[in-house]
C-alpha positions in Angstrom: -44.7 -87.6 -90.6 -43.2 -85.2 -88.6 -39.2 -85.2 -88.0 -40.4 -86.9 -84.2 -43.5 -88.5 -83.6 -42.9 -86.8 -79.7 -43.2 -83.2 -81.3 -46.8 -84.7 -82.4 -47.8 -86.5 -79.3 -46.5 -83.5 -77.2 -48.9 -81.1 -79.0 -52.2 -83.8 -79.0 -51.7 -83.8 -74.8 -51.0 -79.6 -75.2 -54.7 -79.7 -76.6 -56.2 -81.5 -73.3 -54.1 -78.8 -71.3 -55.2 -75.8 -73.0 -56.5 -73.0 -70.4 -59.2 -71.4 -72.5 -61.6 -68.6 -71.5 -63.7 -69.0 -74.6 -65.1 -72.0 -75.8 -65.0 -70.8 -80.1 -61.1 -70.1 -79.5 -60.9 -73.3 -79.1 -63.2 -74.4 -81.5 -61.8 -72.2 -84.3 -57.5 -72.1 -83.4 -57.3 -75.8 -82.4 -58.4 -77.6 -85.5 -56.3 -75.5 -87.6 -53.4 -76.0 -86.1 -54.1 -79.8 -86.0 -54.3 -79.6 -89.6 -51.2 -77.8 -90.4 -49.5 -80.3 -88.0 -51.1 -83.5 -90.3 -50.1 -81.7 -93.0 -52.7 -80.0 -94.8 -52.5 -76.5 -96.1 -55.6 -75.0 -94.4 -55.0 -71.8 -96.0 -56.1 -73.9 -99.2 -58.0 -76.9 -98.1 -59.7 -76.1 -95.1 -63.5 -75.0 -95.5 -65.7 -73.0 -93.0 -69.3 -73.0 -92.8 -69.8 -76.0 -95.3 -73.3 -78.2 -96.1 -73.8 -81.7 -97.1 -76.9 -83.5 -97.6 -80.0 -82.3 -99.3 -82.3 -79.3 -98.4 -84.7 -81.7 -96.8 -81.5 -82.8 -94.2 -79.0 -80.8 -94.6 -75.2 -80.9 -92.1 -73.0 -78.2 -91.2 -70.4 -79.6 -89.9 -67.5 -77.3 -88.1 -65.5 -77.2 -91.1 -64.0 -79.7 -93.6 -60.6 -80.7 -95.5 -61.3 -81.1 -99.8 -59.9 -80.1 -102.5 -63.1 -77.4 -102.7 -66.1 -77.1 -101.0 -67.9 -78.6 -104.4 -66.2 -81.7 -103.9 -66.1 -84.8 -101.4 -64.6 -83.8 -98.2 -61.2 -85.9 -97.1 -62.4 -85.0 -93.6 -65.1 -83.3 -91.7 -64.4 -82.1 -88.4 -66.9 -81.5 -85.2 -65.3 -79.8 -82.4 -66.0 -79.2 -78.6 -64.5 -78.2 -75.9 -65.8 -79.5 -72.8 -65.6 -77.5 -69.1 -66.6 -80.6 -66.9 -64.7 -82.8 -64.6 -65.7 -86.7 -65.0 -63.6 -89.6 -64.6 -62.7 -91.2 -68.3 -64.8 -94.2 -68.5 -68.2 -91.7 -67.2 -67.1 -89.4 -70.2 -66.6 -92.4 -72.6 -70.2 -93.5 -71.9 -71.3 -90.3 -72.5 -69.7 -89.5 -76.0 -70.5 -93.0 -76.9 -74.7 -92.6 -76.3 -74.7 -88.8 -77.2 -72.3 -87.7 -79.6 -71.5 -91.1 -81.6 -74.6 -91.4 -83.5 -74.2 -87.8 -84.5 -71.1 -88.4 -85.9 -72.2 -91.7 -87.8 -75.2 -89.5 -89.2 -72.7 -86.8 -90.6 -70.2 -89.4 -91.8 -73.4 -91.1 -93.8 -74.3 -87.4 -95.1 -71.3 -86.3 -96.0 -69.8 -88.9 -97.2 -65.7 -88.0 -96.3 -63.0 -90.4 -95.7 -62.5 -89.8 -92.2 -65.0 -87.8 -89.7 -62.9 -86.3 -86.9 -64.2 -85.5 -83.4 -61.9 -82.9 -81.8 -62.3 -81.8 -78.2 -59.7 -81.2 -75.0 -60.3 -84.6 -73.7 -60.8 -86.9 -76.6 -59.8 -87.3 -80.1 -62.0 -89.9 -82.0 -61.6 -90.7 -85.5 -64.3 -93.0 -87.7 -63.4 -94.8 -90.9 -65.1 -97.3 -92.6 -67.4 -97.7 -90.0 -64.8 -97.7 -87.2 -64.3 -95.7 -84.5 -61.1 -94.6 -82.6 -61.0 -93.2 -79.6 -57.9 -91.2 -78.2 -57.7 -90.1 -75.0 -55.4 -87.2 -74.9 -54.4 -86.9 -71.7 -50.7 -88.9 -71.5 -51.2 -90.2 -75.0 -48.7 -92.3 -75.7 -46.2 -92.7 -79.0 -48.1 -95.3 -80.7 -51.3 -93.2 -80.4 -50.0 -90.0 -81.6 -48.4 -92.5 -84.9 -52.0 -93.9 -85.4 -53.5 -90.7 -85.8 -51.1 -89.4 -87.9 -51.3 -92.6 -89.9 -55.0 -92.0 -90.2 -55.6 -87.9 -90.6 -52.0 -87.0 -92.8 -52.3 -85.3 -96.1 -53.4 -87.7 -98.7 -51.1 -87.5 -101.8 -54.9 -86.5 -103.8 -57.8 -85.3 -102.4 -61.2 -86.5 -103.5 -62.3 -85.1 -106.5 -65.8 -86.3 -106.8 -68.0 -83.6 -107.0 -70.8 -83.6 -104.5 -74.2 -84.7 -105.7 -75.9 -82.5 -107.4 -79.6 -80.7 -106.5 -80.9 -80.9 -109.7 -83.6 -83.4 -108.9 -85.0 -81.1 -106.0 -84.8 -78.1 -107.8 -88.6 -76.3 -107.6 -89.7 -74.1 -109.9 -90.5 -70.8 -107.2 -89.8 -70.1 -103.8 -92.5 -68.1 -102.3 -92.4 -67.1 -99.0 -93.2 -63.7 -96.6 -89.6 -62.8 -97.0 -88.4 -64.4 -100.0 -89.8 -65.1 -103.6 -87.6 -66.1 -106.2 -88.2 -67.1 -110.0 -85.8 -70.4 -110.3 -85.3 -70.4 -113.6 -84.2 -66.7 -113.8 -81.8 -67.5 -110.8 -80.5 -70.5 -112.5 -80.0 -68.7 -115.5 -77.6 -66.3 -113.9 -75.7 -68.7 -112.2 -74.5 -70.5 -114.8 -73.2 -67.3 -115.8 -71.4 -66.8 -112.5 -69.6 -70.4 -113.7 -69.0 -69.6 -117.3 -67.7 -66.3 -116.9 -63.9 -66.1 -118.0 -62.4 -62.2 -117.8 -62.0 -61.1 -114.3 -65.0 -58.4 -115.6 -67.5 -61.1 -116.0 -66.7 -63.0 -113.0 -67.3 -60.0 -111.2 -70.4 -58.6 -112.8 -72.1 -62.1 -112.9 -72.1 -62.1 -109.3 -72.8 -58.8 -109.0 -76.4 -59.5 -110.4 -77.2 -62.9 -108.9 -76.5 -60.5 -105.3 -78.8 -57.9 -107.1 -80.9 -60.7 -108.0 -81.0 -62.0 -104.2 -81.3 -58.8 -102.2 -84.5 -57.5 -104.4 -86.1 -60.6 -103.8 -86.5 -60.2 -100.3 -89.6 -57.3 -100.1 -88.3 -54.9 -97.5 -84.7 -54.8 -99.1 -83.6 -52.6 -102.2 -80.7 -51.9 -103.8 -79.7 -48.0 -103.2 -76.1 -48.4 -105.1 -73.8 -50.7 -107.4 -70.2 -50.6 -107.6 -70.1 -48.5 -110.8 -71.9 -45.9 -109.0 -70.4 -45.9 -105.7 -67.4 -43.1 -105.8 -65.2 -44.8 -103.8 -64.9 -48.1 -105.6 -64.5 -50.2 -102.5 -68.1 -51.6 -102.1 -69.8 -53.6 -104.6 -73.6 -52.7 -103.4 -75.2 -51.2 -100.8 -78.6 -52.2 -100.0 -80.9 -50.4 -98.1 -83.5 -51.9 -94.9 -87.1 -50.0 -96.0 -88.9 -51.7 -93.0 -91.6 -53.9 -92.8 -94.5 -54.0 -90.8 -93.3 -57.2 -88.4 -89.9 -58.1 -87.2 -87.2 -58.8 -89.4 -83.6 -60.1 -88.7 -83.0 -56.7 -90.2 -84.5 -55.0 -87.3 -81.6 -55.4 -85.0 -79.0 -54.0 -87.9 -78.7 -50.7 -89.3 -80.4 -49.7 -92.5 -77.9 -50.0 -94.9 -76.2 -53.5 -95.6 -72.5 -53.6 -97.2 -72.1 -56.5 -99.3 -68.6 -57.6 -101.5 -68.7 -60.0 -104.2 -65.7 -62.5 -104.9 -65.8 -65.1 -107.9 -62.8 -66.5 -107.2 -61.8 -70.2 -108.2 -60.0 -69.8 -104.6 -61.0 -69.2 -101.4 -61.3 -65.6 -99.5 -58.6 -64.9 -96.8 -58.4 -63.0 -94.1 -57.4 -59.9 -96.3 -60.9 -59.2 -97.3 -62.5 -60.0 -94.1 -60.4 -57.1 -93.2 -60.9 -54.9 -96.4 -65.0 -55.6 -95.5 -64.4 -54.8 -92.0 -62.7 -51.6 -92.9 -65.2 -50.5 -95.0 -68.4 -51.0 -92.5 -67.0 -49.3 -90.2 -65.7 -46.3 -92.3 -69.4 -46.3 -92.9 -70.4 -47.3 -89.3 -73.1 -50.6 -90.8 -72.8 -53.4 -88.9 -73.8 -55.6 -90.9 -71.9 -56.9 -94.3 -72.4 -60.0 -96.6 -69.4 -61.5 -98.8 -70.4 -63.6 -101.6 -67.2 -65.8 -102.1 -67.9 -68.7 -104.6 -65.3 -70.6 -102.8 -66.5 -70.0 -99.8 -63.6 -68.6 -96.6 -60.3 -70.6 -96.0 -56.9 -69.5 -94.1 -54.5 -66.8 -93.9 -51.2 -65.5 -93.1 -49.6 -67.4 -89.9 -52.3 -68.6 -87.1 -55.0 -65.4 -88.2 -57.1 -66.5 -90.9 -60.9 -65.4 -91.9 -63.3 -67.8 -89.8 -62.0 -66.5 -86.7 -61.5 -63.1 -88.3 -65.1 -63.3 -88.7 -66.0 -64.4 -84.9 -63.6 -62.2 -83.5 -64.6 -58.7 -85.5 -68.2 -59.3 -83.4 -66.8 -60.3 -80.4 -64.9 -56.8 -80.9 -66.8 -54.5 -83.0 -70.3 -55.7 -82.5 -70.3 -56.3 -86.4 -71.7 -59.4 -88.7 -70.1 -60.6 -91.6 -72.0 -63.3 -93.4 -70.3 -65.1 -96.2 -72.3 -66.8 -98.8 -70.6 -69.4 -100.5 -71.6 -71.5 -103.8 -72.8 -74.4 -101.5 -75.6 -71.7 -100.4 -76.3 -70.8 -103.8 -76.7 -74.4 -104.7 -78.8 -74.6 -101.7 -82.1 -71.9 -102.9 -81.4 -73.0 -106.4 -83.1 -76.0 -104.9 -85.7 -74.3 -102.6 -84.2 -72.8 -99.6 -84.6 -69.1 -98.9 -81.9 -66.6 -99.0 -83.6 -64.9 -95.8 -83.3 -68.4 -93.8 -79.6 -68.6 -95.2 -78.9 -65.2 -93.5 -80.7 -66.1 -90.1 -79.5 -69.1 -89.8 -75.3 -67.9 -90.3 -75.9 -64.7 -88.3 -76.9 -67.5 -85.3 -74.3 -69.2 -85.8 -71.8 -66.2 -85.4 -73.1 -65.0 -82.4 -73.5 -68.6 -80.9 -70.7 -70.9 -82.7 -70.7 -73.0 -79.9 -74.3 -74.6 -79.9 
C-alpha cells in the first residue's frame, strides 16, 4: 500500500479533475498510471488490444493485467471518459442500465478476478458478482483503502491458460479476401512455439507472416529480410490491386511488416524502430507480429499510445498482431477482418 493512503486518494480525485482535450489520452495514460500506482508493473503485465471468448463472441476489452496475454487476466479494464454535466444519482442510473450489463458480460467472457470500470467520474469495480461503485469526486480515505484493497498487485497472477480453440478449429477459411489451408497454418505455428535459437524464433514467424500475407489475393510478398540490404525490415509486401475496394486502397502499395517472437512483450523501442523505418520509406502502413502481444515502456511513454499517437501525428498505422490473433484464424477468423477491424480501432479508440 502506498507509504499514505492520502497520496492514493489525492491521485483517484486528480483523475475526476483531469482537463483533457482528447478523449484516448485519457483512455490510454490514465489506466497506466493507475496500475503503477496499485502496484503492477505495466511495462510487464499490462496487455493492449487483448480477446477473450470464442470466435463466435469474442471481447476486446481496453486492456488487461496477467501474467501473459495466454493466460487468465487478474483484471480487465474498460475505460471512458465522459464530457457531460449530470448530477451523480442521474449518472448512476445511467451507468447502472447501460454500461453494467456490459461489464457483467465481459467479466462472464473473460473470466478475470476483478473487471475495472475506469472513467473521470466513477470508478466501479465487480468481484464475485459485486459491484463497487466509487465516486471520485471528494473520495474519501476509506474509499481510496478499499480500492487499493481490491485492485493491488497479487503476490501470483493467474496462471491458467485461457481455453483453448481447438474444438472450433475448421478445416479452411475461404473467403473473397482470405483463404487459408488450416492444417498448413497450424503446422507452422507450432513451430513458432517450439522454436528454441533466436534464428528459429525468428524465421518461424517469418513464414507464418509469409504464410498470411499470400493468402490474401491482392497481396504478395516483393522482399524477405535476407534479401532486403538494409537488414531493418523483415518483409515488404506489395498492394497489386483488386478490382473492388480494399482496406488497402486508402494505404500505399507497399506494407512494412516486423516480426518479434519474443516470450516478452514489444516496447515502445520498436514501435519506434517501425515507425522509423516507414517513414524512411514514406508507407504508412506497418504490421508487427509480436507473439506477446505490446506492453509498456520507459517512464509514462510506452507502445499503445506510441501507436495512437504516431497517427495522430504522422498519419501512419501500425497494427500489431499478437498470438491471441493467431489463435483466433487458426479457429476460422480471417486475417483481412483482423486488420480492418485493429485499423478501426486506431483511428477511433474511443467507440
Amino acid at each position: 500500500m502506498p507509504e499514505n493512503i492520502l497520496e492514493f486518494r489525492n491521485f483517484l480525485e486528480e483523475i475526476s479533475n483531469l482537463d483533457i482535450e482528447v478523449a484516448q489520452e485519457f483512455e490510454v495514460t490514465v489506466p497506466h498510471r493507475l496500475m503503477a500506482f496499485l502496484g503492477h508493473n505495466p511495462a510487464e503485465n499490462m496487455f493492449f488490444d487483448v480477446t477473450y471468448g470464442d470466435i463466435h463472441n469474442q471481447k476486446r476489452p481496453d486492456s488487461a493485467i496477467a501474467e501473459s496475454p495466454e493466460q487468465r487476466p487478474w483484471i480487465i479494464n474498460e475505460v471512458a471518459y465522459f464530457d457531460v454535466d449530470l448530477d451523480q444519482s442521474t449518472f448512476q442510473e445511467r451507468f447502472r442500465n447501460r454500461i453494467t450489463p456490459i461489464l457483467r458480460e465481459y467479466h462472464e467472457i473473460a473470466d478475470p478476478e476483478y473487471t475495472l470500470f475506469i472513467s473521470n467520474i466513477i470508478l466501479a469495480v465487480l468481484h464475485n458478482d459485486t459491484m463497487e461503485e466509487f465516486f471520485l469526486e471528494d473520495i474519501s480515505v476509506e474509499e481510496a483503502r478499499r480500492i487499493y484493497e481490491l485492485l493491488s498487485v497479487p503476490e501470483n497472477y493467474p496462471l491458467e491458460e485461457l481455453p483453448s480453440w481447438d474444438e472450433q478449429r475448421p478445416e479452411r477459411i475461404s473467403t473473397p479476401d482470405f483463404s487459408l489451408d488450416l492444417r498448413r497454418y497450424n503446422h507452422v505455428l507450432e513451430l513458432i512455439y517450439e522454436a528454441e535459437t533466436n534464428e528459429e524464433k525468428k524465421e518461424s514467424l517469418e513464414d507464418l507472416a509469409e504464410i498470411l500475407f499470400n493468402s490474401i489475393p491482392y497481396l504478395k510478398i516483393r522482399e524477405r529480410n535476407d534479401e532486403l540490404l538494409t537488414g531493418e525490415l523483415d518483409l515488404v509486401v506489395e498492394y497489386t490491386n483488386s478490382d473492388r475496394f480494399t482496406i488497402f486502397d486508402q494505404f500505399d502499395r507497399f506494407i512494412l511488416v516486423e516480426c518479434k517472437n519474443w516470450t516478452s512483450s514489444v516496447g515502445v523501442d520498436e514501435i519506434e524502430s517501425v515507425e522509423a523505418s516507414m517513414k524512411k520509406s514514406k508507407v504508412d502502413l506497418g504490421v508487427i507480429f509480436a507473439r506477446n502481444g505490446i506492453s509498456g515502456g520507459s517512464g509514462q511513454k510506452f507502445a499503445q499510445r506510441e501507436i495512437l499517437d504516431v497517427y495522430q501525428r504522422e498519419d501512419i498505422i501500425i497494427v500489431v498482431i499478437n498470438g491471441n490473433d493467431l489463435e483466433q484464424i487458426l479457429a476460422g477468423e480471417s486475417f483481412y477482418d483482423i486488420i480492418d477491424e485493429k485499423i478501426y480501432r486506431i483511428r477511433f479508440p474511443s467507440l
